[in-house]
C-alpha positions in Angstrom: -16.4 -67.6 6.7 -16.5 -67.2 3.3 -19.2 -64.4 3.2 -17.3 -62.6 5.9 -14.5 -62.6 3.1 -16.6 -61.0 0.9 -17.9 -58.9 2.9 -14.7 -57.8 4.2 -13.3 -57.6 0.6 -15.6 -55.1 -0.6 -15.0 -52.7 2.6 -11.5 -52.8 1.7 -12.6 -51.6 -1.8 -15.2 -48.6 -0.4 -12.5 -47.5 1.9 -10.3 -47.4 -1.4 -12.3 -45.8 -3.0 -13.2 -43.0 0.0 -9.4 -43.0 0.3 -9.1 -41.8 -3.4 -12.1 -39.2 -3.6 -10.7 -37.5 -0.5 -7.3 -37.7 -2.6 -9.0 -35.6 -5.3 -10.9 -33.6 -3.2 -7.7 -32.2 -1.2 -6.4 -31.5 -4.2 -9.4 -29.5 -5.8 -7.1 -26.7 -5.8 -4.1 -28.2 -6.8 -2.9 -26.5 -10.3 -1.8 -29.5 -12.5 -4.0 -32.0 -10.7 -5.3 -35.1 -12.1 -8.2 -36.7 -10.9 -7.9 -40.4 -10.1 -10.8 -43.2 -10.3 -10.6 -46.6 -8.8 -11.3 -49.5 -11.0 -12.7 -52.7 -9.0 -12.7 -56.5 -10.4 -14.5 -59.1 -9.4 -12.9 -61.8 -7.5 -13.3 -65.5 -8.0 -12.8 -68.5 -6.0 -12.1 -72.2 -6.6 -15.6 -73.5 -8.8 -15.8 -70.3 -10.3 -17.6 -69.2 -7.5 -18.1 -65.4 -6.7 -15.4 -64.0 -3.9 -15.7 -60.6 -3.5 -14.3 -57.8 -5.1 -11.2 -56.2 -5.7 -9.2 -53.4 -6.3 -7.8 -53.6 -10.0 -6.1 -50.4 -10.7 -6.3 -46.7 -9.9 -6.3 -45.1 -13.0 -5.5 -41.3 -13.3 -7.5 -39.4 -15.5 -5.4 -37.8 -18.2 -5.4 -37.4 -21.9 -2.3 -36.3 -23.4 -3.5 -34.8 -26.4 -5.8 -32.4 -24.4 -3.0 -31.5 -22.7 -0.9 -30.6 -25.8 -3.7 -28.6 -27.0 -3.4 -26.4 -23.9 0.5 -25.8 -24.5 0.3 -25.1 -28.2 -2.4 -22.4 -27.1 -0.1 -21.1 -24.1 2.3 -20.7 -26.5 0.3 -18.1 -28.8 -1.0 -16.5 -25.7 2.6 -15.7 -24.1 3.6 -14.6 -27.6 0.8 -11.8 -27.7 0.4 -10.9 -24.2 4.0 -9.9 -23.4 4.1 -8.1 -27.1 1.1 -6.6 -26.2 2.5 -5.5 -22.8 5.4 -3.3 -24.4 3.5 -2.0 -27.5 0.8 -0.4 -25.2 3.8 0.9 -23.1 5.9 2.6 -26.2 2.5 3.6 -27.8 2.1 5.7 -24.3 5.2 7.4 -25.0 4.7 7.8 -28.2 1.6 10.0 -27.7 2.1 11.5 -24.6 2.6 15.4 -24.8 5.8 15.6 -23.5 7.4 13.4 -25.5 6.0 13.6 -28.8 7.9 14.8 -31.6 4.6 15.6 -33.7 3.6 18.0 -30.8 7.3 19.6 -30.2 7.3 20.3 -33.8 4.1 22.0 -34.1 5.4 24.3 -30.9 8.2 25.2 -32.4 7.8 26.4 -36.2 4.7 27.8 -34.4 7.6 29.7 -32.5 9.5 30.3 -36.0 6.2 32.0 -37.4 5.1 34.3 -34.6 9.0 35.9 -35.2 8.1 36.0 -38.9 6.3 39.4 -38.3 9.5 40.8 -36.1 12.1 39.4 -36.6 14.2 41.2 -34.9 12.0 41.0 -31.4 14.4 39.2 -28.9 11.4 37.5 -26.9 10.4 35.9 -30.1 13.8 34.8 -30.4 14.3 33.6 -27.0 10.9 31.4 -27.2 12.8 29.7 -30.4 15.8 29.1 -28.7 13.4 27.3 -25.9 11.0 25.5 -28.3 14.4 24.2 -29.7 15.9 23.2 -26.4 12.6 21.5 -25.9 12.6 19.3 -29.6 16.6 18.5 -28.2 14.8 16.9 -25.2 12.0 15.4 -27.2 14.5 13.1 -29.0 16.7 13.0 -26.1 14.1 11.5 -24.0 12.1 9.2 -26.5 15.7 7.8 -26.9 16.4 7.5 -23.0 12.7 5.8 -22.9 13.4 3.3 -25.8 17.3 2.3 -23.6 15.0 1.9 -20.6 12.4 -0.1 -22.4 15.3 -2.2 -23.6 17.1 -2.9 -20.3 13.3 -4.2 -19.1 13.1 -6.5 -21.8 16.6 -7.6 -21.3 15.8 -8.0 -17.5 12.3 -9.6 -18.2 14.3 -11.9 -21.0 17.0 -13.2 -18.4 14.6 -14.2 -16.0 12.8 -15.9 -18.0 15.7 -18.3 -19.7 16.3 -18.6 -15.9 13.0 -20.1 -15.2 12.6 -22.0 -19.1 15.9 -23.8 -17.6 14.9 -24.3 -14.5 11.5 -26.3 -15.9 13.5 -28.3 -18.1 16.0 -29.6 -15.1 12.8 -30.1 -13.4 11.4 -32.0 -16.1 14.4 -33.8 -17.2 14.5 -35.1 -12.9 10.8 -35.9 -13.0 11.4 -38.0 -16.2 14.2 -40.4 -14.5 11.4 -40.3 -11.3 8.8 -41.8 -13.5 11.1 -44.3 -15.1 11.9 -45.3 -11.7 8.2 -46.4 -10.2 6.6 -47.3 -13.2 5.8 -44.6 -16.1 1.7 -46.3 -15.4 1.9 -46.9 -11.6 -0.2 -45.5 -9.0 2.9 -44.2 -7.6 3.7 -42.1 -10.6 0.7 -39.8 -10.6 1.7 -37.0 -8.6 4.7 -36.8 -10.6 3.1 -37.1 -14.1 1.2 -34.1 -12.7 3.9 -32.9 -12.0 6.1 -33.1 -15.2 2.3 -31.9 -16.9 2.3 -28.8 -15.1 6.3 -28.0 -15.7 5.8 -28.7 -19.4 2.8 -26.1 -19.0 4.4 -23.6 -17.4 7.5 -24.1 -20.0 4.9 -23.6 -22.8 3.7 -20.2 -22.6 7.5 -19.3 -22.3 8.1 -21.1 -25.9 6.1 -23.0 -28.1 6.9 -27.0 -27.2 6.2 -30.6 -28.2 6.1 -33.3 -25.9 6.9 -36.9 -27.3 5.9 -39.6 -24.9 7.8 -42.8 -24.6 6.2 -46.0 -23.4 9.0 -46.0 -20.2 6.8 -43.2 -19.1 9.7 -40.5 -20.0 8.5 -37.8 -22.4 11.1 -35.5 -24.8 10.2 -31.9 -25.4 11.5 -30.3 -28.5 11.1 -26.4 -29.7 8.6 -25.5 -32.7 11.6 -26.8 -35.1 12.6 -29.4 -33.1 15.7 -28.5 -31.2 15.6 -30.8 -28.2 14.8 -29.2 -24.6 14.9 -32.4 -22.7 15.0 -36.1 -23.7 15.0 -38.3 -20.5 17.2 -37.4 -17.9 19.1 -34.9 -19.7 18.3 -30.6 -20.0 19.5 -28.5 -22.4 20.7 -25.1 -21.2 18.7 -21.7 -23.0 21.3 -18.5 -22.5 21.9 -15.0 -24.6 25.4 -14.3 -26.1 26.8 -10.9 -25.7 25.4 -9.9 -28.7 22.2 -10.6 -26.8 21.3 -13.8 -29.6 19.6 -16.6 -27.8 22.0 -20.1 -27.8 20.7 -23.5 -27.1 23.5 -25.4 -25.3 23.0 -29.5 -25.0 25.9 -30.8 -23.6 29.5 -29.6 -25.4 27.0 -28.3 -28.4 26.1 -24.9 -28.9 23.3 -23.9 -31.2 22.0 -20.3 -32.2 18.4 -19.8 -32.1 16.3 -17.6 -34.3 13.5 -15.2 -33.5 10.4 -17.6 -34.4 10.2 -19.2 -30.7 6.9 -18.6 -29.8 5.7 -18.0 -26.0 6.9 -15.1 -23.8 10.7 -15.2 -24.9 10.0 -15.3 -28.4 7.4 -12.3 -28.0 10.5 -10.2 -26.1 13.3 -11.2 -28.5 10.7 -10.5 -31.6 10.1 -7.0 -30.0 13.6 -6.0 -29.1 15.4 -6.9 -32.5 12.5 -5.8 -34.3 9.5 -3.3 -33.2 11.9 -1.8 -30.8 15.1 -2.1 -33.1 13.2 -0.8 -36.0 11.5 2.5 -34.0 15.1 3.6 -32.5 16.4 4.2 -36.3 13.0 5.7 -37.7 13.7 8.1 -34.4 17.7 7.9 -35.1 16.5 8.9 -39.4 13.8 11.9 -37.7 16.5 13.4 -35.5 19.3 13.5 -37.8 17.0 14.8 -40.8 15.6 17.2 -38.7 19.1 19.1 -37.5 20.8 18.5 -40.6 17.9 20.2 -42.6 17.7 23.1 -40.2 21.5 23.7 -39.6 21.9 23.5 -43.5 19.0 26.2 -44.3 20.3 28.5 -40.5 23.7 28.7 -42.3 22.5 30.6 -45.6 21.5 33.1 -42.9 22.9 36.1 -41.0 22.2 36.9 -37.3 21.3 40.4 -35.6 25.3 40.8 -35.3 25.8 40.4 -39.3 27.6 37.0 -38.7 26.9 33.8 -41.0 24.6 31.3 -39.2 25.9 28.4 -37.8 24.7 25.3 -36.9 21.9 25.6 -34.9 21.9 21.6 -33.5 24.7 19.3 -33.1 25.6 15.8 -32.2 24.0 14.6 -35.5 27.9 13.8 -37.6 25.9 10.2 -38.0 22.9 8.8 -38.1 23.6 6.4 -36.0 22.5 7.6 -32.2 21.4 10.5 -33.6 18.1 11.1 -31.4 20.2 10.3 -28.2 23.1 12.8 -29.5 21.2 15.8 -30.6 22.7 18.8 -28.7 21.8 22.4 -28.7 24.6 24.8 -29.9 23.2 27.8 -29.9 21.2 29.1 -26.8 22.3 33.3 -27.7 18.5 34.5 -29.7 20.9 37.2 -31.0 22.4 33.8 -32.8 19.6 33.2 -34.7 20.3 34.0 -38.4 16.9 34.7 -39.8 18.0 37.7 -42.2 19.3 36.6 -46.0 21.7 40.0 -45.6 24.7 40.8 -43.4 23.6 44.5 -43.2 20.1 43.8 -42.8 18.5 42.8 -39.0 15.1 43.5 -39.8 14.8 40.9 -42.9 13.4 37.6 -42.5 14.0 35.9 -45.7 15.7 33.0 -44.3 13.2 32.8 -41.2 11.0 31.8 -43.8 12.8 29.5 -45.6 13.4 27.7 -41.8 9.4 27.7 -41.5 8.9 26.1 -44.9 11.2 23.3 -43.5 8.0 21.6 -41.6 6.6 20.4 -44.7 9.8 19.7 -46.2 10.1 15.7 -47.3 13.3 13.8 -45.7 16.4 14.1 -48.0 18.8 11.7 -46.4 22.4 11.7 -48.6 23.0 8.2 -47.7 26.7 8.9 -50.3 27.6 10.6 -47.0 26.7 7.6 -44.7 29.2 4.9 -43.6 29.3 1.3 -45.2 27.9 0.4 -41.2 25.5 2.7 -40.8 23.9 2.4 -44.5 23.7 -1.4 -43.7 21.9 -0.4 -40.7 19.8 2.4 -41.4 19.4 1.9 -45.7 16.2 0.4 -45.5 14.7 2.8 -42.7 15.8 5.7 -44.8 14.1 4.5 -48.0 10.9 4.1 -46.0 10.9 8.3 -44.8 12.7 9.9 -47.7 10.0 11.6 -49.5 7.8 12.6 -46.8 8.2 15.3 -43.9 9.3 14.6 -40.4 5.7 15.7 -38.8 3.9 13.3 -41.8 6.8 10.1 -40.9 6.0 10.4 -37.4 2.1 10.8 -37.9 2.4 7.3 -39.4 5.1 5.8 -37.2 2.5 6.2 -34.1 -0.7 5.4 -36.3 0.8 2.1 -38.0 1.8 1.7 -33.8 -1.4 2.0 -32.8 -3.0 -0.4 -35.3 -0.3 -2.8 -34.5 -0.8 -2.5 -30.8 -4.9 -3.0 -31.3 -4.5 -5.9 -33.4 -2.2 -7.5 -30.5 -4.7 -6.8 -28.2 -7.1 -8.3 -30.0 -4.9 -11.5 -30.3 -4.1 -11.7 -26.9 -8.4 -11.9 -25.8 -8.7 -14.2 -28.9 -5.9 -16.7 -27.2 -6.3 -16.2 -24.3 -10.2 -17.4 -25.1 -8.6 -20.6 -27.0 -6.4 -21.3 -23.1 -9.5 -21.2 -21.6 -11.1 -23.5 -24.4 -8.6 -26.2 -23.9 -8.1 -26.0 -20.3 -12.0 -26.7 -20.1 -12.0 -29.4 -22.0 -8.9 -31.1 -20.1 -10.6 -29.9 -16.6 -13.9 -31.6 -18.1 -11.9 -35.2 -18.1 -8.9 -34.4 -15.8 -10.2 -31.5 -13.3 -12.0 -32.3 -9.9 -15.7 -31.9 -10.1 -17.0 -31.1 -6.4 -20.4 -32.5 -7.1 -19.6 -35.8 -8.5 -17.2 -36.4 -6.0 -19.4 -35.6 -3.3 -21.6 -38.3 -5.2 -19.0 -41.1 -5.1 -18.2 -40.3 -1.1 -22.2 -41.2 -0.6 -21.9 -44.4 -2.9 -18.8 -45.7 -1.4 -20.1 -44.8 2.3 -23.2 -46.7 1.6 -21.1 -49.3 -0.2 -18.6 -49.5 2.7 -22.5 -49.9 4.9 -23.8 -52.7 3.2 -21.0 -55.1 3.3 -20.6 -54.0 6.9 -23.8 -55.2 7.1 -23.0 -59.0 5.1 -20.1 -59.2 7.8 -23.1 -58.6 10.3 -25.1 -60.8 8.9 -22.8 -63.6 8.6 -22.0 -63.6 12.4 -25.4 -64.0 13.6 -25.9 -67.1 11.2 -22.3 -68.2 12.5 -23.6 -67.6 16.0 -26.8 -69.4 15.1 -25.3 -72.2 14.1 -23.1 -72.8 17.4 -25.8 -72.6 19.4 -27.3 -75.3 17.5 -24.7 -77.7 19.4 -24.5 -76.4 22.6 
């Protein structure tokens, strides 16, 4: 009976092991998926003697430092992808025809020049009074794009602190799971996967590290180690109303800074800062640009012999000042391009208006308020000195460069992801082939002792007859 045993024993142990490759063959597809590999022992019985074999453990193939090289690249990657996303979006705008301030300007001191010849011409006028309608809207819009660009990112930003806390509950549940069964038990591997694939997903969203405890529980911290989860408890992410991020872990609050790495660090570093910082350079453009012109329109006298007056409005402060810019005077007969009441046909101040193009930003920040020269000091240091067309020349080439380099990063992580997710698939992924391999060894495994069992009855059947 004894061979039978064995026999029997290592069927048991092929149909465990069948049982497990059609495990990891199921779950091929499965994102997260660990393989699993059955170890088999020996069995020994009284004398030392050889009694079959057994199943010792199934072990799940994991390595947790391969892992963590996946999320500290996911990290980078959702940094430079979602950055990359909006920079390629504003750099559209930027450039496109209608919007463009470089092009609006062009069109209309190319208007102011054509009247230079006849000033007095009202169709010359009238094109003016359009071309400046049409650098109004310019401003107007760029501005109207930027507050749409900025609800997105606000939209984009609360979804994902919805999702980054719903992966930390999830992981925090998953931790008290594992403690549960056995952090090293076959029972825990579907949720280790589990917990691996959360902390994944959580990783491109922020950069993470994972500590893991030897109850099978792991904490997750951010870059600078504020603590996500740590065992069965999750910290909550949320934005203030001032739209800072806050890090709330149980009656404790903490403000976050900008430097958080994945997908919501890429949309907070582009709000406050790319997005921030091109809404004033607009704000310092629009507000140079009508101040300048109404100052230089009001030295002037119109075809009625009246002083100029301002030609744009909406531009008090600095602040706002591309979504403010107005039009106040739509009457060509308004225009004051003469230096002389008594004098139509002179166009000595038309061509003082036309040598505004080139004219270098002269912001009087004396005339600023303490608020707005807070906001708006450094931005104004930056363009005084250089014209409006030259400023915005460079605001969408240094853009452009930026965006490139971005897209550049995003291939180059994105080809690092790839990297480490190959070499975890190469000791955690399902390999088709190999598996296909072990169903033929365990079938003809599962064969062969079917065949000892065989074998042993006809010797046990020989035997009987022996006494009958």
């Amino acid at each position: 009976m004894s061979l039978i045993n064995i026999g029997l024993s290592g069927m048991n142990a092929a149909n465990a092991g069948l049982s497990v490759t059609a495990h990891n063959v199921s779950n091929v597809m499965t994102p997260g998926y660990s393989r699993q590999r059955v170890g088999f022992g020996a069995v020994t019985g009284a004398n030392n003697s050889g009694a079959g074999v057994g199943v010792s453990n199934v072990e799940r193939m994991a390595d947790n430092y391969l892992n963590q090289q996946i999320y500290r690249q996911r990290g980078s990657w959702g940094y430079n992808a979602i950055s990359s996303q909006y920079m390629q979006k504003t750099e559209t705008v930027l450039n496109n025809k209608s919007t463009s301030i470089s092009t609006g300007l062009d069109r209309f001191y190319a208007s102011l020049n054509e009247a230079s010849s006849k000033p007095q011409d009202i169709a010359y006028r009238q094109t003016i009074v359009s071309e400046s309608k049409s650098m109004v809207q310019r401003f107007n819009n760029l501005s109207t794009q930027l507050d749409s660009q900025e609800k997105q990112v606000k939209g984009q930003l609360d979804a994902s602190l919805t999702d980054a806390n719903t992966l930390m509950a999830s992981i925090a549940s998953l931790n008290s799971s594992i403690r549960d069964v056995g952090g090293n038990s076959e029972a825990a591997s579907s949720l280790l996967d589990a917990r691996d694939e959360a902390i994944r997903q959580l990783s491109s969203m922020m950069d993470v590290n994972p500590t893991y405890h030897d109850d099978g529980t792991v904490t997750v911290t951010m870059a600078k180690g504020q603590t996500l989860v740590s065992g069965t408890t999750a910290s909550q992410l949320s934005q203030d109303h001032n739209g800072e991020l806050v890090l709330k872990r149980g009656d404790t609050n903490l403000a976050l800074d900008d430097n958080l790495g994945g997908t919501i660090g890429g949309l907070v570093d582009y709000r406050d800062n790319e997005l921030a910082g091109l809404r004033r350079e607009l704000d310092v453009m629009a507000y140079s640009f009508a101040t300048e012109f109404n100052e230089k329109h009001q030295q002037g006298f119109d075809l009625n012999g009246e002083a100029g007056k301002a030609v744009f409005g909406g531009v008090d402060s600095v602040e706002g000042a591309a979504a403010k810019l107005t039009l106040l005077v739509d009457d060509p007969k308004q225009l004051a391009f003469s230096s002389a009441a008594d004098e139509p046909g002179n166009s000595d101040n038309l061509k003082g208006l036309i040598e505004l193009k080139n004219a270098p930003v002269d912001v009087d920040k004396s005339k600023l308020s303490p608020e707005a020269l807070k906001n708006y000091e450094l931005t104004i240091d930056k363009l005084n000195g250089k014209s409006i067309y030259s400023n915005y020349t460079g605001l969408t080439g240094d853009w452009a460069i930026k965006t490139a380099q971005l897209e550049a990063d995003t291939k180059a992580s994105e080809a690092l992801v790839k990297q480490a997710q190959g070499e975890r698939d190469s000791k955690s992924g399902v390999n088709l082939d190999e598996e296909a391999a072990s169903i033929m060894t365990y079938t003809q495994m599962y064969q062969a002792n079917a065949q000892v069992i065989s074998t042993a009855q006809q010797l046990f059947d020989v035997t009987l007859s022996m006494f009958r």
